[in-house]
mmCIF file of the N, C-alpha and C atoms, coordinates in Angstrom:
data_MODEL
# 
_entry.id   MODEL 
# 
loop_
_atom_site.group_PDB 
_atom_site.id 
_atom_site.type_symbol 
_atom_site.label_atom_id 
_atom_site.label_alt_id 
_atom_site.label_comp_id 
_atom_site.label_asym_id 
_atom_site.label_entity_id 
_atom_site.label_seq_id 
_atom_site.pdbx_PDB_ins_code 
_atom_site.Cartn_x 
_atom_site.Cartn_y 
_atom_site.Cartn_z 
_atom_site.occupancy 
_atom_site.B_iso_or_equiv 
_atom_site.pdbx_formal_charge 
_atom_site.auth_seq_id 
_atom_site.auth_comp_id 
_atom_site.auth_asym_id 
_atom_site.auth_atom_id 
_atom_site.pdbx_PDB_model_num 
ATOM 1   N N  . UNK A 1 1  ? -10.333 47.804 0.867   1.00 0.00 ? 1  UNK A N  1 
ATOM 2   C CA . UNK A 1 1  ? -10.726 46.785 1.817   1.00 0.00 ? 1  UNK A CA 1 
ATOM 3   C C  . UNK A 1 1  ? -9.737  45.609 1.702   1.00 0.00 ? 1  UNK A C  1 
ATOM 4   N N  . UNK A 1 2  ? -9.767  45.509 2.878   1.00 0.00 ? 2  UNK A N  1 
ATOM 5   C CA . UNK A 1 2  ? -8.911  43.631 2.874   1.00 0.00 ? 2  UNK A CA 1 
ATOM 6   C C  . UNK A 1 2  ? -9.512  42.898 3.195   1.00 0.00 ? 2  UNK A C  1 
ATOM 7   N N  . UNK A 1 3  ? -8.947  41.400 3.024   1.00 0.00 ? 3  UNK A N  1 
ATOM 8   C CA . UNK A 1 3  ? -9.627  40.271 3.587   1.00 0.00 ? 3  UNK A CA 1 
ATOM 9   C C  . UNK A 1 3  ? -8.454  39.078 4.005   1.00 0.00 ? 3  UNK A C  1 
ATOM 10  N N  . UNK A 1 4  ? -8.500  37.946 5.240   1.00 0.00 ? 4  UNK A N  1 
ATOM 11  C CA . UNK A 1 4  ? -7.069  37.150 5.313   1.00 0.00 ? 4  UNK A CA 1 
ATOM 12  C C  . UNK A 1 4  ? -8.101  35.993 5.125   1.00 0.00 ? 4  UNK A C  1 
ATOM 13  N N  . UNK A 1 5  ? -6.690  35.606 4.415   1.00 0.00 ? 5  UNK A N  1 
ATOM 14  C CA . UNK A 1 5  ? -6.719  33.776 3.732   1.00 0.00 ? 5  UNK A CA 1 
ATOM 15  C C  . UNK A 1 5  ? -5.826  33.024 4.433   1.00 0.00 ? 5  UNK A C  1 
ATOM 16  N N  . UNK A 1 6  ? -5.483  32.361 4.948   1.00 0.00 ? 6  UNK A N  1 
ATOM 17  C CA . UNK A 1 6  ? -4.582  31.150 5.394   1.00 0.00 ? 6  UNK A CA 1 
ATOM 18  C C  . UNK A 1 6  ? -3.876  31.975 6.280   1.00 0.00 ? 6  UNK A C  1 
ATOM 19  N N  . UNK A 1 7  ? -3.700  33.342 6.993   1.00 0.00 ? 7  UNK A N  1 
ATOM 20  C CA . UNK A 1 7  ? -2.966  34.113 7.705   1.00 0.00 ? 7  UNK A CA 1 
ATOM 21  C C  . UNK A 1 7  ? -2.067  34.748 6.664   1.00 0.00 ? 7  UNK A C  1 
ATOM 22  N N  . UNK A 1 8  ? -2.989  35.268 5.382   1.00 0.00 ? 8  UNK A N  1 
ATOM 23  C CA . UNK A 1 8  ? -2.628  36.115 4.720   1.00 0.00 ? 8  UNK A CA 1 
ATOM 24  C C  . UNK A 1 8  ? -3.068  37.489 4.221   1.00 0.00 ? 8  UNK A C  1 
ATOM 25  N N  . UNK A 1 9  ? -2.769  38.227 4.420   1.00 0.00 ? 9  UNK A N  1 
ATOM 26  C CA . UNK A 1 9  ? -3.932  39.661 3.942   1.00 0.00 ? 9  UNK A CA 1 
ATOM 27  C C  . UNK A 1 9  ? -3.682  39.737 2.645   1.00 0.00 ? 9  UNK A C  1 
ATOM 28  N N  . UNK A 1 10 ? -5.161  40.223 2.004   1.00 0.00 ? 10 UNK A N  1 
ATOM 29  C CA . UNK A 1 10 ? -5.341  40.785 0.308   1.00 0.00 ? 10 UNK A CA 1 
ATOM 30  C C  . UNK A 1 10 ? -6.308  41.327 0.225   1.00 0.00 ? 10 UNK A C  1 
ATOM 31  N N  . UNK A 1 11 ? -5.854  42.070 -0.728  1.00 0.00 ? 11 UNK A N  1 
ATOM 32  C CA . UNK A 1 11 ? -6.822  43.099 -1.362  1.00 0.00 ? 11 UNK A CA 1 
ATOM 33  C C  . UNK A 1 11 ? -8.251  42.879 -1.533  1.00 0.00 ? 11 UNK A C  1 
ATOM 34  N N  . UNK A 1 12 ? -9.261  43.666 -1.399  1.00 0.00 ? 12 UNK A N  1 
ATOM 35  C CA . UNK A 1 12 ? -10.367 43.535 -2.298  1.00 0.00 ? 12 UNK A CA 1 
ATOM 36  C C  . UNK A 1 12 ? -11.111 44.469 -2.625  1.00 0.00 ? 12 UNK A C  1 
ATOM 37  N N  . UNK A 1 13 ? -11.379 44.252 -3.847  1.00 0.00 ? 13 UNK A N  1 
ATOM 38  C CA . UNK A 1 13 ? -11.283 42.983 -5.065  1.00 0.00 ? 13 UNK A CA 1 
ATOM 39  C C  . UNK A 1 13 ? -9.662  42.589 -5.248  1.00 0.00 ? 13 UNK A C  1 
ATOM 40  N N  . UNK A 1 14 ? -9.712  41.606 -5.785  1.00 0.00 ? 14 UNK A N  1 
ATOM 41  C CA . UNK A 1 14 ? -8.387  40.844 -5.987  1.00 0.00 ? 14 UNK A CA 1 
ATOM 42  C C  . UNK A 1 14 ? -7.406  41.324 -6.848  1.00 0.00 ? 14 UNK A C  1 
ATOM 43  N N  . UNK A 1 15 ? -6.618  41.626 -7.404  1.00 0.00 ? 15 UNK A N  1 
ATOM 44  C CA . UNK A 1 15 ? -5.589  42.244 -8.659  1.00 0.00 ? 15 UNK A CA 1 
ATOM 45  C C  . UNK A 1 15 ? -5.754  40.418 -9.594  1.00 0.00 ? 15 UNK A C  1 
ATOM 46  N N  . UNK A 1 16 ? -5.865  40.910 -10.941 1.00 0.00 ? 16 UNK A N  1 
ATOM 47  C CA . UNK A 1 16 ? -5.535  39.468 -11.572 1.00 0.00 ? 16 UNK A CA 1 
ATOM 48  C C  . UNK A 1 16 ? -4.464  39.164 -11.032 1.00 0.00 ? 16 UNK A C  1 
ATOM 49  N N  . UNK A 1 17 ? -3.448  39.779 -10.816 1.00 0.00 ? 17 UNK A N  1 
ATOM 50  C CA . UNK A 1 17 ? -2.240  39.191 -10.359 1.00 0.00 ? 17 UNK A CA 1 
ATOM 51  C C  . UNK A 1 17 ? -1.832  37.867 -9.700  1.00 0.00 ? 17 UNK A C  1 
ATOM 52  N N  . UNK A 1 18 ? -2.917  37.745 -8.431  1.00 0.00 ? 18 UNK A N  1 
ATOM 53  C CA . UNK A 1 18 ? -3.116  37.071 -7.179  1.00 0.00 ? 18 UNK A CA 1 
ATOM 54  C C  . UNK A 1 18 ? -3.647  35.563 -7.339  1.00 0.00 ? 18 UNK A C  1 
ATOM 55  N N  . UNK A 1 19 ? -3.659  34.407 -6.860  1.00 0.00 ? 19 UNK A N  1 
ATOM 56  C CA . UNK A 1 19 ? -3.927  33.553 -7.198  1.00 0.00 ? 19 UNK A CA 1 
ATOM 57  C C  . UNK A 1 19 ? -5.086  32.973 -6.562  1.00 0.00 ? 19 UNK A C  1 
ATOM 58  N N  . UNK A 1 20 ? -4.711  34.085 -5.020  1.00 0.00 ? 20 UNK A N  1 
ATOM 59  C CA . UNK A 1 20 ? -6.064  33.715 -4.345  1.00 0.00 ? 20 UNK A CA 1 
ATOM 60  C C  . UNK A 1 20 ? -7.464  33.829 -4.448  1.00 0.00 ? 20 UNK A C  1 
ATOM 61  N N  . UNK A 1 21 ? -8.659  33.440 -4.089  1.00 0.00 ? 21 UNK A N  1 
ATOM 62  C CA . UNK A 1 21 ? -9.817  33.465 -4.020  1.00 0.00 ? 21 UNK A CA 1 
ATOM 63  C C  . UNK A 1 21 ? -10.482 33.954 -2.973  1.00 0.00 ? 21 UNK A C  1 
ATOM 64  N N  . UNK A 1 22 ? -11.233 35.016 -3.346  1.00 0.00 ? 22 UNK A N  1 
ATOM 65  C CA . UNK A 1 22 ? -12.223 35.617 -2.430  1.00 0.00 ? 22 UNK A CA 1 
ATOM 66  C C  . UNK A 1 22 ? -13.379 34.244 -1.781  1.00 0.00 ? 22 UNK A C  1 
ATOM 67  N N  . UNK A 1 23 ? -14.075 33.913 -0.821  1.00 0.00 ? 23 UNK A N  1 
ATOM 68  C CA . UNK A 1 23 ? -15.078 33.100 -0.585  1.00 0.00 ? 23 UNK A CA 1 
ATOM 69  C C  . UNK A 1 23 ? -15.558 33.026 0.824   1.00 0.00 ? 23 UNK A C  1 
ATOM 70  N N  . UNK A 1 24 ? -15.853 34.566 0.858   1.00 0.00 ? 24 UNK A N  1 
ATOM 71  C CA . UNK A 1 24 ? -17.016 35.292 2.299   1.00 0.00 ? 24 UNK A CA 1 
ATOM 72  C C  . UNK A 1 24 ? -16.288 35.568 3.358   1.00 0.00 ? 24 UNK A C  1 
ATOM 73  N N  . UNK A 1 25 ? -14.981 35.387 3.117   1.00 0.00 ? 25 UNK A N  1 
ATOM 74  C CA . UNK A 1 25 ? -14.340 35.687 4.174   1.00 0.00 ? 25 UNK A CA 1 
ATOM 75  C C  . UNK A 1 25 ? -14.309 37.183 4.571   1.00 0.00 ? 25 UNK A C  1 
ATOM 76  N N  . UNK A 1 26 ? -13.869 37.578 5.986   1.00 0.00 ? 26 UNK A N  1 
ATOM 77  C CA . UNK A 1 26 ? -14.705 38.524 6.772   1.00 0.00 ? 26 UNK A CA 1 
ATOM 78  C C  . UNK A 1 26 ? -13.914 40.140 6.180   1.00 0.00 ? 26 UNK A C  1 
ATOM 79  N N  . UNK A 1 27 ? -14.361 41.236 5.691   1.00 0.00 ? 27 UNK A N  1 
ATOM 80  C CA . UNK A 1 27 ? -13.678 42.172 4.741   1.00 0.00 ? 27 UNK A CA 1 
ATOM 81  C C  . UNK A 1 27 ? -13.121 42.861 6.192   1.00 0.00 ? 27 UNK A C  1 
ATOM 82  N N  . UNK A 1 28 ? -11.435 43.576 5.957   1.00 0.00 ? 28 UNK A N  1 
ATOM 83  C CA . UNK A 1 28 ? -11.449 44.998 6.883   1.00 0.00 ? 28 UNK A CA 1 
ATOM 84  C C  . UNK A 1 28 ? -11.069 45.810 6.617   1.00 0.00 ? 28 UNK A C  1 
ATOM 85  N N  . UNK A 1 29 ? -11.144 46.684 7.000   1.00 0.00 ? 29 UNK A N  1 
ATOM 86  C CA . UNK A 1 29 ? -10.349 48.361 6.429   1.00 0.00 ? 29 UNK A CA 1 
ATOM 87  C C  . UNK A 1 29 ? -9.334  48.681 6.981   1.00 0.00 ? 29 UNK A C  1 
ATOM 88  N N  . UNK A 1 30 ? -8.855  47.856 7.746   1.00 0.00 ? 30 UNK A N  1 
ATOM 89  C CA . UNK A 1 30 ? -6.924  47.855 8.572   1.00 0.00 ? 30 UNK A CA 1 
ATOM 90  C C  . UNK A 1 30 ? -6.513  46.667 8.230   1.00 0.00 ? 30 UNK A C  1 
ATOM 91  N N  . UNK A 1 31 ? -5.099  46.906 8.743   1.00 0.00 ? 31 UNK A N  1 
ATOM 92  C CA . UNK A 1 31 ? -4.045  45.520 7.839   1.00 0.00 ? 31 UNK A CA 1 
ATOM 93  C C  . UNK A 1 31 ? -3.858  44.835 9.564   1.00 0.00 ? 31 UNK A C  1 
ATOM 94  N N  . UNK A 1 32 ? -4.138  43.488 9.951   1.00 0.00 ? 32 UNK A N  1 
ATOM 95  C CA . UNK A 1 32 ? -4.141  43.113 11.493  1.00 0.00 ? 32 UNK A CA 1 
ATOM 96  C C  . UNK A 1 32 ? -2.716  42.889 11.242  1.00 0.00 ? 32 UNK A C  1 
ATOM 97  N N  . UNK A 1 33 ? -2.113  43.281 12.637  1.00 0.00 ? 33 UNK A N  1 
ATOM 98  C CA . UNK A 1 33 ? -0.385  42.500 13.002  1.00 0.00 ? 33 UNK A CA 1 
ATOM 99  C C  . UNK A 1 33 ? -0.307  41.183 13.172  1.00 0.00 ? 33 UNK A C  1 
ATOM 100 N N  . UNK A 1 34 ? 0.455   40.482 12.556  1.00 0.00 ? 34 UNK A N  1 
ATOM 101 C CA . UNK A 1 34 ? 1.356   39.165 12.550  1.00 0.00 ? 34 UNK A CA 1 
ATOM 102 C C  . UNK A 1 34 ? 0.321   38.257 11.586  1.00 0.00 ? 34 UNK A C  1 
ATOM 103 N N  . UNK A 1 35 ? 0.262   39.246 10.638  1.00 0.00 ? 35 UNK A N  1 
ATOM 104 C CA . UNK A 1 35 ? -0.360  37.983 9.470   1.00 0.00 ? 35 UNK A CA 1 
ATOM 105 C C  . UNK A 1 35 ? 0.696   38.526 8.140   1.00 0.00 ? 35 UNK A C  1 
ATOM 106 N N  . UNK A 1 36 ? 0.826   37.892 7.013   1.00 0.00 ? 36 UNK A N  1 
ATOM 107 C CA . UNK A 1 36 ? 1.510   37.947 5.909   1.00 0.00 ? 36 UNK A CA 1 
ATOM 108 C C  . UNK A 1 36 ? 0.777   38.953 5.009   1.00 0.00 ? 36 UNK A C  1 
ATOM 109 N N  . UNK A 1 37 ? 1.528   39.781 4.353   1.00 0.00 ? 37 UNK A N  1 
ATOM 110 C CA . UNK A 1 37 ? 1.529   40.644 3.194   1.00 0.00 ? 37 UNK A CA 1 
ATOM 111 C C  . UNK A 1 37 ? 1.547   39.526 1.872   1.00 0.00 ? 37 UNK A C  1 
ATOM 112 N N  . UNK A 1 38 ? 0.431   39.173 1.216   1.00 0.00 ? 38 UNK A N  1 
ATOM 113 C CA . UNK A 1 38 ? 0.202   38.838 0.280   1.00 0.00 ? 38 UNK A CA 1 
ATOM 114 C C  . UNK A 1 38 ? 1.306   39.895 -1.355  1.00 0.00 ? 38 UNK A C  1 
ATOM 115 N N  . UNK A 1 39 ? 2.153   39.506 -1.781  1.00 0.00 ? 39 UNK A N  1 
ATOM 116 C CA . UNK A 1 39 ? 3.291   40.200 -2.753  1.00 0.00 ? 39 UNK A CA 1 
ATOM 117 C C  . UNK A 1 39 ? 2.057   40.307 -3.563  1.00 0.00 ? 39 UNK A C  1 
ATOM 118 N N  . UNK A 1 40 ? 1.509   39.510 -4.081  1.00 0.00 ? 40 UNK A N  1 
ATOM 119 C CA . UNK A 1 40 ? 0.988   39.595 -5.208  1.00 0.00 ? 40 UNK A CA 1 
ATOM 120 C C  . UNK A 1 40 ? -0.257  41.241 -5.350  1.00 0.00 ? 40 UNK A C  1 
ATOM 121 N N  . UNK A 1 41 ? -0.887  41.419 -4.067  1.00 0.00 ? 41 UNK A N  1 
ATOM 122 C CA . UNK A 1 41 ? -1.933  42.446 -3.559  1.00 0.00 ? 41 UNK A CA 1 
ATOM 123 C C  . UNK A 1 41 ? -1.142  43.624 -2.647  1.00 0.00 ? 41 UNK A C  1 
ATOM 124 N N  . UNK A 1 42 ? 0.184   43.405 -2.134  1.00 0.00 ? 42 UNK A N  1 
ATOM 125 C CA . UNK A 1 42 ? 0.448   44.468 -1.072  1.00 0.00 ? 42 UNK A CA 1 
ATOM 126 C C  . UNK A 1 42 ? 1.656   45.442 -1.981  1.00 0.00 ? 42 UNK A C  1 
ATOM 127 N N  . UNK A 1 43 ? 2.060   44.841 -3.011  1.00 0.00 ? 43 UNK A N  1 
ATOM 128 C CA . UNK A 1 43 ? 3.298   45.261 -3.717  1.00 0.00 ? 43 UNK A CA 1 
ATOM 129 C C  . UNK A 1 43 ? 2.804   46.024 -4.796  1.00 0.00 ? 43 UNK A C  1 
ATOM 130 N N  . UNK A 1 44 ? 3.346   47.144 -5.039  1.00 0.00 ? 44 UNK A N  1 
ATOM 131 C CA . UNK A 1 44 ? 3.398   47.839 -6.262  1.00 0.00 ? 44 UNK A CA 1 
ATOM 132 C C  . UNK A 1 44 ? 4.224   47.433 -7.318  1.00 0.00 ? 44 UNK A C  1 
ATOM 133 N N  . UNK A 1 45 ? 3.492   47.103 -8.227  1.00 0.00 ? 45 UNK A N  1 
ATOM 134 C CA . UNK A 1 45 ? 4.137   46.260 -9.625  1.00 0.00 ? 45 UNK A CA 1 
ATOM 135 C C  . UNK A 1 45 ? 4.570   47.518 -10.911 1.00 0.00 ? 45 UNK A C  1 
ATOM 136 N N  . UNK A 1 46 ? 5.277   47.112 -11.782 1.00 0.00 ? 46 UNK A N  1 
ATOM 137 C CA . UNK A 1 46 ? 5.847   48.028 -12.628 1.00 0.00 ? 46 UNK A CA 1 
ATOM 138 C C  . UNK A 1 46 ? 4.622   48.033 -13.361 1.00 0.00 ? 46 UNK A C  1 
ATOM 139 N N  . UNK A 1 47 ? 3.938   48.973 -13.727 1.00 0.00 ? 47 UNK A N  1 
ATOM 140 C CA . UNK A 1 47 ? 2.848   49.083 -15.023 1.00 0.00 ? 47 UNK A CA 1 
ATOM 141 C C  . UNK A 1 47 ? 1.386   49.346 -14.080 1.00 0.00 ? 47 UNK A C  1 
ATOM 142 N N  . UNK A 1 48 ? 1.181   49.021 -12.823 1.00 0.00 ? 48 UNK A N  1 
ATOM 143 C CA . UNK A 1 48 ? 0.121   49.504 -12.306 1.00 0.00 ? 48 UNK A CA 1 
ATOM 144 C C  . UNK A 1 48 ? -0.282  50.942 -13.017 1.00 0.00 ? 48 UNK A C  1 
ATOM 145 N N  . UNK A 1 49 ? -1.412  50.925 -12.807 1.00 0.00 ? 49 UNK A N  1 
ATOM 146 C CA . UNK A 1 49 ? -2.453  51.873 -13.111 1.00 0.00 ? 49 UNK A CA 1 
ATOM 147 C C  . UNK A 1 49 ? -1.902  53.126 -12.074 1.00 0.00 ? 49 UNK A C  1 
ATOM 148 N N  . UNK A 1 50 ? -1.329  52.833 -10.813 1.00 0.00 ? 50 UNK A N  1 
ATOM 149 C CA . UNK A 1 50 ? -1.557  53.593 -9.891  1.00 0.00 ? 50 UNK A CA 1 
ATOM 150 C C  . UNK A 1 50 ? -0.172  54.271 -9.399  1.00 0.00 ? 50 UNK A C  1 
ATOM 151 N N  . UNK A 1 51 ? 0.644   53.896 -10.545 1.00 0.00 ? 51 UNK A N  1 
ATOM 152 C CA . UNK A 1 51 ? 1.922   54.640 -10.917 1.00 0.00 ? 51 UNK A CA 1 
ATOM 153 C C  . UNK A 1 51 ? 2.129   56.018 -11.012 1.00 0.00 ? 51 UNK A C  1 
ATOM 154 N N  . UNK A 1 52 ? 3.046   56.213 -9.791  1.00 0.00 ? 52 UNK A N  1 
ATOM 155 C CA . UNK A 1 52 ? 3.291   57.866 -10.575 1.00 0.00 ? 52 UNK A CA 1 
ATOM 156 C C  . UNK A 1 52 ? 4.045   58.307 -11.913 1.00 0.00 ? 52 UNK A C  1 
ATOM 157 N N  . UNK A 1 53 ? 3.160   59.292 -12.308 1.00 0.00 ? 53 UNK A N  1 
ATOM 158 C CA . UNK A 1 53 ? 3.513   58.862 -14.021 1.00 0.00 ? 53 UNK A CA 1 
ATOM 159 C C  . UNK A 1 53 ? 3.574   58.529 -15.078 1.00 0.00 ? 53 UNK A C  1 
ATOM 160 N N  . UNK A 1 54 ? 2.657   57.460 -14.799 1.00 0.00 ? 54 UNK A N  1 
ATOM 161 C CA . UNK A 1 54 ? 2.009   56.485 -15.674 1.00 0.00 ? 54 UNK A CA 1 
ATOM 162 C C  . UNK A 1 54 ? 0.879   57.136 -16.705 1.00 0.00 ? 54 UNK A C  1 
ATOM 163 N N  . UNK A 1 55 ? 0.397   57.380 -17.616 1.00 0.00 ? 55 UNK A N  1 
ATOM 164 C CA . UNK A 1 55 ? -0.241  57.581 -18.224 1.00 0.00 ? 55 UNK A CA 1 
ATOM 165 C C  . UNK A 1 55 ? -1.247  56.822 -19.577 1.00 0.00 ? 55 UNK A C  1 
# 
């Protein structure tokens, strides 16, 4: 699920990563056009869990 902050999309639940705050804003299951990819939630980081490979 996602959710946009300031005309930003992120994840939810949040990655610690992220600095932002969840607070009721409206959840969706598509990414809307012409809002920002949040790096911190849209990027695959070295050490994720969700690494191929990773163990």
């Amino acid at each position: 699920m996602f959710f946009i902050k300031n005309n930003t999309i992120h994840r939810y639940p949040l990655p610690r990563r992220c600095p932002a705050r969840y607070e009721g804003e409206q959840l969706r299951d598509t990414i809307l056009h012409g809002t920002e990819e949040c790096v911190y939630c849209m990027r695959r980081w070295p050490g994720d869990e969700s690494d191929i490979g990773v163990s």
